[in-house]
N, C-alpha and C positions, 0 to 999 in steps of 0.2 A: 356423514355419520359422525356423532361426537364421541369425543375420541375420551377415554377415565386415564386419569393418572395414576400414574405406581409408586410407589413408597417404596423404601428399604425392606423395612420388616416383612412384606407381602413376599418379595423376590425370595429373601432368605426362608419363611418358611415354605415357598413352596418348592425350594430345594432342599428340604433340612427335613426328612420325615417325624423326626425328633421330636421338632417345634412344636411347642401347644394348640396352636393356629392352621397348622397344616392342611389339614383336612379342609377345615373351612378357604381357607385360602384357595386350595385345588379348583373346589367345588362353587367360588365366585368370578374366579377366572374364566373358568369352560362356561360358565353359565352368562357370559357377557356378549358376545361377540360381535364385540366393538375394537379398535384397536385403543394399546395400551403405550401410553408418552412417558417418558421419564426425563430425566438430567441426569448428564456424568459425574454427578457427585452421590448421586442413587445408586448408578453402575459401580461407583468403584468402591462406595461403604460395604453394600453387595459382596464385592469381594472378598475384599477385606474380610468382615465377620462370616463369611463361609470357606477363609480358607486352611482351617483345618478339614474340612470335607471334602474328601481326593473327586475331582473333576468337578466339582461343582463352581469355581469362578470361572471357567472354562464356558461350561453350559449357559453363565451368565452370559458372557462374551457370543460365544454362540446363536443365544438368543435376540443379541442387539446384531449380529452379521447375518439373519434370517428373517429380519423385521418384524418380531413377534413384539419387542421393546423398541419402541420408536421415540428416537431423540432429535425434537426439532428444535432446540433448546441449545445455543449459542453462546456462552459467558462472556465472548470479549463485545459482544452489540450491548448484552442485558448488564453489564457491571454494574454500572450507577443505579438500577433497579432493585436490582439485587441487595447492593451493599445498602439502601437507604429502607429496606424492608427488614436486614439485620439489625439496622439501626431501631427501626420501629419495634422490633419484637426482643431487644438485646434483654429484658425482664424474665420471657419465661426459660431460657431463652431460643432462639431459634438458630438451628446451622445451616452449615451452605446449604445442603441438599433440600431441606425444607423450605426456606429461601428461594430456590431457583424454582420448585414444585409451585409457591405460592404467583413467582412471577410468569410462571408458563402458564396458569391458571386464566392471569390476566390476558396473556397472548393468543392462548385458545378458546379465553371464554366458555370456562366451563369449570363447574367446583366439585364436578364427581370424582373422588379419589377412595382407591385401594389403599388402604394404612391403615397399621397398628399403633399410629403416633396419636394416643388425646390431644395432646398441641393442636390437631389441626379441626377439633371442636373449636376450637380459640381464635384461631387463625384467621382473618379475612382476606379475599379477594378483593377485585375493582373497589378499593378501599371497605366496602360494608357489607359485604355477600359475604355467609357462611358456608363452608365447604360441605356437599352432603359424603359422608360417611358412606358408604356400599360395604362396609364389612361392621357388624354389631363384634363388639368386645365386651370381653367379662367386665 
């Protein structure tokens, strides 16, 4: 089964009732049921931007120790990949967690990704594959 990657933005609103995205988010999540890859630079902006919301990096955490968020995504093998994809995209620009998302892309062969990042309209894969989008944005 091919597995979608996850973004930041997605993790936060679908713990952030708040968020503009919420709902849709929920509702493309349930409605996959594939599993869902990320990178620890995912997990820990995730955090980060949800932690003013009591148990919510927790629930993140949670979610990667019950394998709902699966990270088979390595920094210290993928470094040189990574850093020469920051280099590629240092223009619009691109960070780590996008970075790692684009090179796991390559690793898993597969450009279906959960985000609220337009970047990754822009972004390529196995150098000339576009990423397809699973969430429409305003």
């Amino acid at each position: 089964m091919t597995p979608v990657l996850l973004d930041t933005g997605v993790i936060v609103a679908l713990l952030d009732r708040s968020e503009h995205y919420h709902s849709r988010c929920v509702a493309a999540v349930a409605g996959l049921g594939r599993p869902l890859v990320t990178c620890e630079a995912v997990i820990a902006e995730s955090c980060y931007l949800l932690r003013g919301l009591s148990g919510a990096p927790e629930t993140v955490l949670e979610n990667v120790a019950h394998g709902i968020f699966l990270i088979p995504f390595q920094l210290l093998r993928s470094a040189p990949a990574v850093r020469s994809i920051l280099r590629k995209y240092r223009d619009l620009p691109a960070d780590l967690a996008n970075a790692c998302l684009i090179h796991l892309a390559d690793e898993l062969n597969t450009g279906e990704i959960l985000t609220l990042d337009s970047d990754f309209g822009f972004y390529r894969w196995r150098k000339n594959r576009g990423f397809q989008l699973l969430m429409e944005l305003d």
